[in-house]
Steps between C-alpha positions, in 0.01 A plus 500: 500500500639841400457865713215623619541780245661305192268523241279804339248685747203730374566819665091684636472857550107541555318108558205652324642552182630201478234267363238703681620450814483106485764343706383135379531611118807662567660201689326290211712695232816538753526126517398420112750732345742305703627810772628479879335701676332824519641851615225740669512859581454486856572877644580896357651675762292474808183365355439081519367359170248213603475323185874318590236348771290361242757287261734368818302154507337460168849521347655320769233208468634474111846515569625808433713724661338835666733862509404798602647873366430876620643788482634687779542819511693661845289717561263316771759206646300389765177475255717364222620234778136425651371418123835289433444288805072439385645377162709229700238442753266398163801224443620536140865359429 
């Protein structure tokens, strides 16, 4: 078995865009065009993006790999910090 993060991963900025919103149909096509894992945007700056929440164990259950990406800006550490540590309390890789 190779890395967690060999492979190709489908990188999500907004969940609803992406086939509606449909975290089975985007799993579905995730795992049929042959990728790893999925990348979410979980966080800008101090404000927590829920929708990492909603792919953790769909994706999980199929066997891919679940990241999370933000951007952080310095200009609100602690609330930059706080909405870091709710994207690792939702439990993607």
């Amino acid at each position: 078995m190779g890395k967690p993060w060999d492979g190709k991963q489908f990188w999500i900025w907004d969940l609803d865009q992406c086939s509606g919103g449909d975290v089975g149909a985007i799993v579905a096509t995730a795992r049929s065009t042959g990728l790893s894992g999925l990348i979410v945007k979980a966080w800008d700056g101090s404000n927590y993006w829920s929708q990492i929440e909603k792919v953790v164990e769909p994706a999980r259950k199929a066997g891919l790999v679940v990241g999370a990406w933000g951007y952080s800006y310095g200009q609100n550490i602690q609330g930059e910090a706080g909405a870091m540590q709710r994207v690792v309390a939702a439990g993607p890789d």
